[in-house]
Backbone as ProteinMPNN parsed JSONL, in Angstrom:
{"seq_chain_A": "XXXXXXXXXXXXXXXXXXXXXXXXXXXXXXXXXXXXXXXXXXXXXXXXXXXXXXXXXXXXXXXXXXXXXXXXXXXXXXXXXXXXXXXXXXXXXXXXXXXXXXXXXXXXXXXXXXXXXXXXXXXXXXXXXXXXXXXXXXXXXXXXXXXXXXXXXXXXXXXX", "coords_chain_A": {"N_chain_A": [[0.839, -1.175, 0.0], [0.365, 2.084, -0.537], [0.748, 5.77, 0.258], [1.343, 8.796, -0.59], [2.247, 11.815, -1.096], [2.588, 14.217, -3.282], [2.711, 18.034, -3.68], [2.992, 21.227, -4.944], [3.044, 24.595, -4.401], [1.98, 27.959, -2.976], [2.199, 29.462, -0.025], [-0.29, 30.286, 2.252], [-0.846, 31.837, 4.412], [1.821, 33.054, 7.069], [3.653, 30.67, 8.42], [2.493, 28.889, 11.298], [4.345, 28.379, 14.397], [4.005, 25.687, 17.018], [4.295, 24.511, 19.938], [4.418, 21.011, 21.344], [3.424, 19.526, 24.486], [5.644, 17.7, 25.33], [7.581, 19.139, 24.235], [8.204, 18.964, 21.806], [8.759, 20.389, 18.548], [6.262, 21.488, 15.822], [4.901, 22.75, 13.245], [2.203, 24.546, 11.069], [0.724, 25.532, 8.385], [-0.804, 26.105, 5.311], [-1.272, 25.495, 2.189], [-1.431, 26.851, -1.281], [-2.614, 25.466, -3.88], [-3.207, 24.6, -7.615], [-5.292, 23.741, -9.688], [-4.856, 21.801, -12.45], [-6.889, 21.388, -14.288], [-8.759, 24.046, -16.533], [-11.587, 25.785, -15.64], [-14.848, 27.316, -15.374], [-16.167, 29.768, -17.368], [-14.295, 32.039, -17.975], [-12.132, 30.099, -18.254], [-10.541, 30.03, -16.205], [-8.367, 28.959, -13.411], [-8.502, 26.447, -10.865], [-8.254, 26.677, -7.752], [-6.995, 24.581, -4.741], [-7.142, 24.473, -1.011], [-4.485, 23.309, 1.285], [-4.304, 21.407, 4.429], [-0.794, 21.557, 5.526], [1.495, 20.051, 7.942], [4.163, 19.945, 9.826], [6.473, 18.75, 11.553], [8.905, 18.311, 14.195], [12.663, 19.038, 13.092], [12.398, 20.346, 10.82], [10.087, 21.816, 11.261], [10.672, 24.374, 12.925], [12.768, 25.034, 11.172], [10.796, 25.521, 8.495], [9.235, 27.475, 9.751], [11.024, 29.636, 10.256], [12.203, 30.26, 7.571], [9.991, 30.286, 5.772], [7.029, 31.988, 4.48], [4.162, 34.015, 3.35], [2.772, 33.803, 0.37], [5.395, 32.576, -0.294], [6.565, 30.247, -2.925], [6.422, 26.509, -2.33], [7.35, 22.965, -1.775], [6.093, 19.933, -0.947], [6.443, 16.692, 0.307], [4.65, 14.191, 1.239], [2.985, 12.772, 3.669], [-0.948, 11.848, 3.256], [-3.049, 11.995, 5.726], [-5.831, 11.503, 7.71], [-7.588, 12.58, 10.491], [-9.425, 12.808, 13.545], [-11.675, 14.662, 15.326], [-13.405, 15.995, 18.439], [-15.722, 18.585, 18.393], [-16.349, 21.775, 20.18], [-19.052, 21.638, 20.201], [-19.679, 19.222, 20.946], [-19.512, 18.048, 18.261], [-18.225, 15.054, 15.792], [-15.372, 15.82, 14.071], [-14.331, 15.564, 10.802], [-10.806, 16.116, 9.783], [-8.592, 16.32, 7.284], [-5.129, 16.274, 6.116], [-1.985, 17.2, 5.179], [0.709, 15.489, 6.152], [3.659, 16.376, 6.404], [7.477, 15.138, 5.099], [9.233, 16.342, 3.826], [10.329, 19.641, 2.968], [10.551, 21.939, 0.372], [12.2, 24.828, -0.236], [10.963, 26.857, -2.986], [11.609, 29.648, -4.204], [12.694, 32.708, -4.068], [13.409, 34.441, -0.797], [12.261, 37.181, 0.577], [14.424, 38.352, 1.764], [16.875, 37.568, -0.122], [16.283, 38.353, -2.388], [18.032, 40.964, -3.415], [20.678, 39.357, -3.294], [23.362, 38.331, -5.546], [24.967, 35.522, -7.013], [25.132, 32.0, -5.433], [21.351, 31.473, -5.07], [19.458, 30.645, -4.215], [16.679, 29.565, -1.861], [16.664, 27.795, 1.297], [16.472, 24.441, 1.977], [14.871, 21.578, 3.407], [15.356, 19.876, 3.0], [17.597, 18.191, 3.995], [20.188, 19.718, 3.499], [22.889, 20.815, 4.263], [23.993, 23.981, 5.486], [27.294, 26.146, 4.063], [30.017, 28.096, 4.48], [30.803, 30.495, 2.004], [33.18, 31.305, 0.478], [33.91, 32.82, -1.461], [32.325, 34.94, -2.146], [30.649, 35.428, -0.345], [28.799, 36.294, 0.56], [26.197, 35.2, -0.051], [24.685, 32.322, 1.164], [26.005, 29.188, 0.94], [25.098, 25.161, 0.016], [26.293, 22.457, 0.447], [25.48, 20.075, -0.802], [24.955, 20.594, -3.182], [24.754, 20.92, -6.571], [25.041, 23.054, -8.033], [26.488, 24.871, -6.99], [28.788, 26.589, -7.568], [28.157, 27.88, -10.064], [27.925, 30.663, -11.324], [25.556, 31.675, -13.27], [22.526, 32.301, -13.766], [19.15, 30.8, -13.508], [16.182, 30.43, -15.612], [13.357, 29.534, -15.078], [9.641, 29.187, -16.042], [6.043, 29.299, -15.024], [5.123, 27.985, -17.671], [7.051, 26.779, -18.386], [7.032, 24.389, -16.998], [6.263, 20.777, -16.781], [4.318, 19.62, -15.438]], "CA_chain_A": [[0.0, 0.0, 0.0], [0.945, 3.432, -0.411], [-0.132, 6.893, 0.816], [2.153, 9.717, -0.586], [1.486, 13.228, -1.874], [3.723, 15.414, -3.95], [2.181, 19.284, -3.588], [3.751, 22.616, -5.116], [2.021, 25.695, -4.288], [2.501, 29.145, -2.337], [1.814, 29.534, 1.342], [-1.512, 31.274, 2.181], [-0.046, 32.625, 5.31], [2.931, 32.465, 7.957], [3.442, 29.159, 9.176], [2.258, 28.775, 12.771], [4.66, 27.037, 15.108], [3.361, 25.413, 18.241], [5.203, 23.151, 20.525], [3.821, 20.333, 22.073], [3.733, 19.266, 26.005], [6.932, 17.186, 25.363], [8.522, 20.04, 23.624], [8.356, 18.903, 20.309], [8.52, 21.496, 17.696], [5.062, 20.985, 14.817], [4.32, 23.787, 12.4], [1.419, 24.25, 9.982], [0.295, 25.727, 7.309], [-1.791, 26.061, 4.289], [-0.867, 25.453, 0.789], [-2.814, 27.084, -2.135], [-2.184, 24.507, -5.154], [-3.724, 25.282, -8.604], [-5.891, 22.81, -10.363], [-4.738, 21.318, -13.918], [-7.69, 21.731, -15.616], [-9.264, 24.945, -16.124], [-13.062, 25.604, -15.636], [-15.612, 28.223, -15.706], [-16.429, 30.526, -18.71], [-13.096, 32.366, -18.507], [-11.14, 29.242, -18.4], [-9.898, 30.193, -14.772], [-8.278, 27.662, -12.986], [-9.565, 26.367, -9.298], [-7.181, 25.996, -6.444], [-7.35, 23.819, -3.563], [-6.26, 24.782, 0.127], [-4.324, 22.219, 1.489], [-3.346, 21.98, 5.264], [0.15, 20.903, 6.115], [1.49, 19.878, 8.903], [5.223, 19.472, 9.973], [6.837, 17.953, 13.159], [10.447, 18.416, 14.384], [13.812, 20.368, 13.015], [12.041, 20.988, 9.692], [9.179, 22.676, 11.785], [11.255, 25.38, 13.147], [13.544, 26.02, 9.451], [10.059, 25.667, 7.943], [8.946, 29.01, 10.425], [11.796, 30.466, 9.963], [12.29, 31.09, 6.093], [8.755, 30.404, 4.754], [6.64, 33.369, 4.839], [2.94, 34.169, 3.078], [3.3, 33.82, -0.827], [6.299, 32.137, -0.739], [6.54, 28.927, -3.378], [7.26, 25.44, -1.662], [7.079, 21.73, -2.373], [5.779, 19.36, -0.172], [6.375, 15.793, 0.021], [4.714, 13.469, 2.541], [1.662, 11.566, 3.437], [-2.395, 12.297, 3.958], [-3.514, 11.794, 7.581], [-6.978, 11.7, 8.442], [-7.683, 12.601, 11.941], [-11.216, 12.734, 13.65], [-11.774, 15.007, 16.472], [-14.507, 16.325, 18.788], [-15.895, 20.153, 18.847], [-16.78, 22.34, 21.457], [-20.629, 21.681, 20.376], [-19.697, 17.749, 21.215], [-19.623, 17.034, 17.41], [-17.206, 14.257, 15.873], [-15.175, 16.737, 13.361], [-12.789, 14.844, 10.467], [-10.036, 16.8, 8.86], [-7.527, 15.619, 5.885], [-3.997, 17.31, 6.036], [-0.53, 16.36, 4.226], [2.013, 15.409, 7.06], [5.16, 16.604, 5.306], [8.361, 14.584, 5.367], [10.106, 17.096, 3.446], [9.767, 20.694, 2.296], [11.725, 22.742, -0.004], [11.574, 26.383, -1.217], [11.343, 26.993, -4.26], [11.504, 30.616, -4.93], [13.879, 33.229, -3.227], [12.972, 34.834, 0.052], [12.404, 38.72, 0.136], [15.818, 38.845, 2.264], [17.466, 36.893, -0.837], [15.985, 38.909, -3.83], [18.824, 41.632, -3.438], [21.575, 38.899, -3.56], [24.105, 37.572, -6.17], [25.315, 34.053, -6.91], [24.131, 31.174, -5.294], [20.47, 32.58, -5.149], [17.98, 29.584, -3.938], [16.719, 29.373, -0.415], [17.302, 26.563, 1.839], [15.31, 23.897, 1.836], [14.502, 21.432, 4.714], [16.088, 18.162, 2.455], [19.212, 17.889, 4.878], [21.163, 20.171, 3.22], [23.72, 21.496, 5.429], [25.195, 25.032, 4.823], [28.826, 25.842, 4.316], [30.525, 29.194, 4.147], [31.059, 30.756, 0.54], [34.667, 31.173, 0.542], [34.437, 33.736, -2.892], [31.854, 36.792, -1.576], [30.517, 35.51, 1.501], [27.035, 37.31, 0.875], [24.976, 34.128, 0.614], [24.955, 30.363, 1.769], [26.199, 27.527, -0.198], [25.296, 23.941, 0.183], [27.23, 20.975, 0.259], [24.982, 18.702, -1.72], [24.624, 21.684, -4.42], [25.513, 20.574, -8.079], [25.459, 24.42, -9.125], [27.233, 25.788, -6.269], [29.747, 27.273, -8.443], [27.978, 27.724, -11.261], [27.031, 31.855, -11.587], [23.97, 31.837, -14.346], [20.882, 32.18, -13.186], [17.984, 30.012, -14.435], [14.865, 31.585, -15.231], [12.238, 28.922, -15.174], [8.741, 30.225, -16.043], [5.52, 28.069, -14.932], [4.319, 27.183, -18.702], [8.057, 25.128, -18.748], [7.189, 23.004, -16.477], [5.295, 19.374, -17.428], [2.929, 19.859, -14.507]], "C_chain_A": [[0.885, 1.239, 0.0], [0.273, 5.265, -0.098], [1.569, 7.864, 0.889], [1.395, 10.723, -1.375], [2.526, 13.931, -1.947], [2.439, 16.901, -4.0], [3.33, 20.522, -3.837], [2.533, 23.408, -5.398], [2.402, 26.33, -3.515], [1.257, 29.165, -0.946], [0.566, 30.746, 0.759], [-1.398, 32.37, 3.558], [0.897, 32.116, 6.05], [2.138, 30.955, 8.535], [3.4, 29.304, 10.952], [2.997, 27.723, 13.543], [4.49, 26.892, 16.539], [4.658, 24.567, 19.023], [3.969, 21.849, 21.228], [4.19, 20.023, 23.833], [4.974, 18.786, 25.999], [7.943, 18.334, 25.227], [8.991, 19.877, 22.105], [7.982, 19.958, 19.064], [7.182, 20.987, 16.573], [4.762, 22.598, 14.666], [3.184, 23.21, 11.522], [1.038, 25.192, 9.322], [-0.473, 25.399, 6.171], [-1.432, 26.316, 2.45], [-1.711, 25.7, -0.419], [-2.225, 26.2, -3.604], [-3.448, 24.786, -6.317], [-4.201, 23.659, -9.521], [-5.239, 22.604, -11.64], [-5.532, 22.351, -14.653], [-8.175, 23.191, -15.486], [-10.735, 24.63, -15.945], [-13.816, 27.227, -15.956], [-15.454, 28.978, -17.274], [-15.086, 31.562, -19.273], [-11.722, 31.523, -18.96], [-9.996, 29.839, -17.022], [-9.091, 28.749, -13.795], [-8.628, 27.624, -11.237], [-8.572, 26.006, -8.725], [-8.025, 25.643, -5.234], [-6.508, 24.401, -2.569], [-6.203, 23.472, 0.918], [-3.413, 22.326, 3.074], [-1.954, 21.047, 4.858], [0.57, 21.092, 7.545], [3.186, 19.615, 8.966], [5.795, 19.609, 11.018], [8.743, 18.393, 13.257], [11.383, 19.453, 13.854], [13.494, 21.398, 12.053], [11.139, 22.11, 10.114], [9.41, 24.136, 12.0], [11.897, 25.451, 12.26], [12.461, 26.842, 9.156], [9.508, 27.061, 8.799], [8.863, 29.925, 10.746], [11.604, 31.292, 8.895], [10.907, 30.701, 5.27], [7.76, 31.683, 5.26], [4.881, 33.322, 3.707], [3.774, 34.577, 1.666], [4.123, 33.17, -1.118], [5.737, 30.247, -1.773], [7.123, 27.629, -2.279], [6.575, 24.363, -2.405], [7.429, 21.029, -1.25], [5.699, 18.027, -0.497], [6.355, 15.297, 1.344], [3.665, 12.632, 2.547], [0.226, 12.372, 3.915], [-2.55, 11.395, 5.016], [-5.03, 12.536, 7.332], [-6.965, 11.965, 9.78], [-9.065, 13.406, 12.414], [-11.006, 13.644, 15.278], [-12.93, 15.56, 17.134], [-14.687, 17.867, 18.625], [-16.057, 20.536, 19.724], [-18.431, 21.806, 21.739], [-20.628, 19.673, 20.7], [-19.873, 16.716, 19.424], [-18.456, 16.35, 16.715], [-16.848, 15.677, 14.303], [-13.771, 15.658, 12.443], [-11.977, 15.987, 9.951], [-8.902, 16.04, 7.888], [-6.323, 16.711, 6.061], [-2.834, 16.803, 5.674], [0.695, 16.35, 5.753], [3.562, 15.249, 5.876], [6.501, 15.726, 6.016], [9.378, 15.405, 5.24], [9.324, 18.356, 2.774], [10.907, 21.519, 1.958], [11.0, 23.642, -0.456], [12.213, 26.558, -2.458], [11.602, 28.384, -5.086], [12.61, 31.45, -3.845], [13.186, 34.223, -2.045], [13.204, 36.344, -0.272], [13.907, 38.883, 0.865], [17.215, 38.625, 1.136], [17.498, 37.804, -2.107], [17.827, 39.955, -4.453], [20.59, 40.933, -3.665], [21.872, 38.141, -4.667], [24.963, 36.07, -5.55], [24.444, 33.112, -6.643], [22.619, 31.519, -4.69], [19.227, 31.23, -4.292], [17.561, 29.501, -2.707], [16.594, 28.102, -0.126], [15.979, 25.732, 1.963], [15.327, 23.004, 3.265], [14.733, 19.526, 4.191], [17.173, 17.762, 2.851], [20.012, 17.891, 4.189], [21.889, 21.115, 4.346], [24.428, 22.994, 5.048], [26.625, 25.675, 5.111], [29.139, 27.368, 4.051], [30.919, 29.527, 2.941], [32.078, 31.936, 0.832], [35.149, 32.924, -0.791], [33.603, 35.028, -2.412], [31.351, 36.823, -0.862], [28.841, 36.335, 1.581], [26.241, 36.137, 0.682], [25.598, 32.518, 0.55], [24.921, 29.873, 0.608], [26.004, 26.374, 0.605], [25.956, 22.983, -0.078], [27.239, 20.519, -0.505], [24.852, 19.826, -3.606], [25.606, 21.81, -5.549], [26.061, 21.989, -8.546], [25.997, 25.414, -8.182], [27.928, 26.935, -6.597], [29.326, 27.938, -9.476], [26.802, 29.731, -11.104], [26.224, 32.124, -12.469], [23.284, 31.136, -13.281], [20.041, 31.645, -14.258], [17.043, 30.529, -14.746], [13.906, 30.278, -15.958], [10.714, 29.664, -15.006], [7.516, 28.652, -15.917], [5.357, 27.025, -16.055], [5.703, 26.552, -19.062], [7.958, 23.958, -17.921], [6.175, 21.517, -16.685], [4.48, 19.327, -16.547], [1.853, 20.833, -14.318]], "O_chain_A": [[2.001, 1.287, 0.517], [-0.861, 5.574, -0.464], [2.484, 7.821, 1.711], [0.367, 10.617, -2.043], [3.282, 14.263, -1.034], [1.3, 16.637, -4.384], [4.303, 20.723, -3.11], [1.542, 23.225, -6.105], [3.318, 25.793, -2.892], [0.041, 28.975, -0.907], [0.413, 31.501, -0.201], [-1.846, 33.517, 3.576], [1.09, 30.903, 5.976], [1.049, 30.466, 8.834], [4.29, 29.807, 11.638], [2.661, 26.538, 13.552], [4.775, 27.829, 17.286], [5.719, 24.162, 18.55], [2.788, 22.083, 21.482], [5.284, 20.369, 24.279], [5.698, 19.442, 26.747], [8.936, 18.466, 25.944], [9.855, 20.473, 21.462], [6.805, 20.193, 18.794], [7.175, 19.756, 16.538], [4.495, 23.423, 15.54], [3.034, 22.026, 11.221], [1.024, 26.132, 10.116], [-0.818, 24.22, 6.106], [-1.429, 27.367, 1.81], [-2.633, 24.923, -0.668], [-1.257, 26.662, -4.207], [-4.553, 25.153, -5.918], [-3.442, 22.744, -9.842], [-4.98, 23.739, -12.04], [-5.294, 23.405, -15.244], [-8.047, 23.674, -14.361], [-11.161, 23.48, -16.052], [-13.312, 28.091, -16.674], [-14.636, 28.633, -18.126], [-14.839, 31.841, -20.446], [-10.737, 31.876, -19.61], [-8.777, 29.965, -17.134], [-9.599, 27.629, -13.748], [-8.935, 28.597, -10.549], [-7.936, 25.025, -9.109], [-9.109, 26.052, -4.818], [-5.387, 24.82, -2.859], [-7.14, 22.731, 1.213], [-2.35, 22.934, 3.203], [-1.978, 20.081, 4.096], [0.171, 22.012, 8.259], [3.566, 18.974, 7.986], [5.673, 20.704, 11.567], [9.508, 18.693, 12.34], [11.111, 20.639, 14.038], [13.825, 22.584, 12.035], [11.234, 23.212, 9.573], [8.7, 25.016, 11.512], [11.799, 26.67, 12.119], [12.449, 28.07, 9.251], [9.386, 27.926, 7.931], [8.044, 30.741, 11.167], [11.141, 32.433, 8.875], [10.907, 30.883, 4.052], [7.855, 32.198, 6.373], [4.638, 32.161, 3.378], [4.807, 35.238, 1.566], [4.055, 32.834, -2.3], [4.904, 29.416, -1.412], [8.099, 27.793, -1.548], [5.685, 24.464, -3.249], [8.47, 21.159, -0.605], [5.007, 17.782, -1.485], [7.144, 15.49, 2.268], [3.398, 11.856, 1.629], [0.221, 13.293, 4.732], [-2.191, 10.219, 5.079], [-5.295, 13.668, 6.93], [-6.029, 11.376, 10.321], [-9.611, 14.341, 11.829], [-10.271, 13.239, 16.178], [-13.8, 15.704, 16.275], [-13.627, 18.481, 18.745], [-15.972, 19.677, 20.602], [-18.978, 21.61, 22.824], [-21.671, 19.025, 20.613], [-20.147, 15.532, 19.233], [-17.421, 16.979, 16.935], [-17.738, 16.273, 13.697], [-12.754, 15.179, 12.944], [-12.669, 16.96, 9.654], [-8.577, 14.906, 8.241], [-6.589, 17.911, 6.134], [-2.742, 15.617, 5.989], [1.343, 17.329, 6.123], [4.105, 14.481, 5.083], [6.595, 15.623, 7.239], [10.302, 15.47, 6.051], [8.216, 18.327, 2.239], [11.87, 21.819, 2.663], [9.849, 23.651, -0.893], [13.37, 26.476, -2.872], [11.774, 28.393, -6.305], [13.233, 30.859, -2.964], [12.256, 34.877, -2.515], [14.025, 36.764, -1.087], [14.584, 39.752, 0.315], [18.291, 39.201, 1.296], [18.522, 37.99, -2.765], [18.509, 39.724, -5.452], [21.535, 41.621, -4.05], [21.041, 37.308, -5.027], [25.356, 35.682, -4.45], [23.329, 33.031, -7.16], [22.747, 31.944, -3.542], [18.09, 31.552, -3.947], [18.603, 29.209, -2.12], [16.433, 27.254, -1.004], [14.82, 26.142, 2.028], [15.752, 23.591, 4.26], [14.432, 18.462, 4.731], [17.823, 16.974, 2.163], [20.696, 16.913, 3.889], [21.372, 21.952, 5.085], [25.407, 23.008, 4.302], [27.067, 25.722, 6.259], [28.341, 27.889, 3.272], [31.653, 28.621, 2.547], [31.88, 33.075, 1.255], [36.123, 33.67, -0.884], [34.199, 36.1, -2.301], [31.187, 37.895, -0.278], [28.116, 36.744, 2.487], [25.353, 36.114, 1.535], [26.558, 31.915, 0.07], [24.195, 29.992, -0.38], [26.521, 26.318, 1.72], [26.133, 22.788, -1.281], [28.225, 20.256, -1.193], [24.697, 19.494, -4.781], [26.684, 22.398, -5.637], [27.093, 22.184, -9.188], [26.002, 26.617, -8.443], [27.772, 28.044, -6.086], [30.154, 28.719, -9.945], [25.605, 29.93, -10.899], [26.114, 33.35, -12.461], [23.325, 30.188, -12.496], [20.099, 31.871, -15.466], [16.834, 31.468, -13.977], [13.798, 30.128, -17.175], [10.498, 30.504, -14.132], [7.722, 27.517, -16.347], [5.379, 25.803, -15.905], [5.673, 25.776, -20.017], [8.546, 22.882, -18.027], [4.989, 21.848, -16.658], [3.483, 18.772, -17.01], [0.972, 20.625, -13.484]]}, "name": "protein", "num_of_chains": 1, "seq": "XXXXXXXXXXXXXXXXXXXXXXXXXXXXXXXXXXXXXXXXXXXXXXXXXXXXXXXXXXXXXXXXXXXXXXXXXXXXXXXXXXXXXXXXXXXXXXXXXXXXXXXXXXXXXXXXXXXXXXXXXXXXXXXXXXXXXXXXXXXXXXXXXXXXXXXXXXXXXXXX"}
């Protein structure tokens, strides 16, 4: 059996992080994701709001550098979970427990910087000091570390 969910889409607002009684860090948020198909008479397309949910170190990154608008990509699993109301009624909700979350677009603190330009993501990349101008973080695992061109991906290139 399987129960995974890939989601890219832009926060609908700051991510809320809570702790729990233990002290366990859990953020959440709300992901606005954009339907395929279009519909109505303008050919509009319909987005879905999708919670997420995320537990532990990612919780607090994720709290840190995600912000309202920002792009991300979410990979994890749907969770049902059934709870009571105040009025005593049984209440279900559906929400993506994230495993992993990366950003995909550049933070407003980022816009103003050269070179490596991407913000950090929450895929256990570690960051390392950039040795050549020292104005933004390099990763370890990062094929284009080095590599000064900028990409300019636009949505209608991508196959999704």
């Amino acid at each position: 059996m399987l129960n995974r969910v890939i989601l890219i889409g832009r926060l609908t607002q700051d991510p809320e992080l809570r702790y729990t009684n233990s002290g366990t860090p859990v953020a959440s948020f709300t992901l606005a994701v954009d339907r395929q198909m279009r519909s109505g008479q303008n050919g509009e397309r319909q987005t879905d709001f999708i919670n997420i949910v995320v537990w532990q170190k990612q919780a607090e990154i994720v709290s840190q550098y995600l912000q309202k608008g920002r792009l991300a990509a979410v990979d994890g699993r749907l969770q049902i979970r059934t709870y009571e109301n105040r009025e005593g009624q049984k209440v279900r909700v559906a929400e993506v427990v994230a495993e992993s979350v990366r950003f995909l677009d550049r933070g407003p603190d980022q816009q103003q910087q050269s070179g490596f330009g991407n913000a950090p993501s929450t895929g256990g990349q570690r960051p390392r000091t950039n040795n050549n101008s020292g104005s933004a973080p390099l990763y370890e695992d990062d094929p284009f570390a080095d590599d000064s061109q900028t990409i300019d991906i636009s949505e209608d290139d991508l196959p999704f």
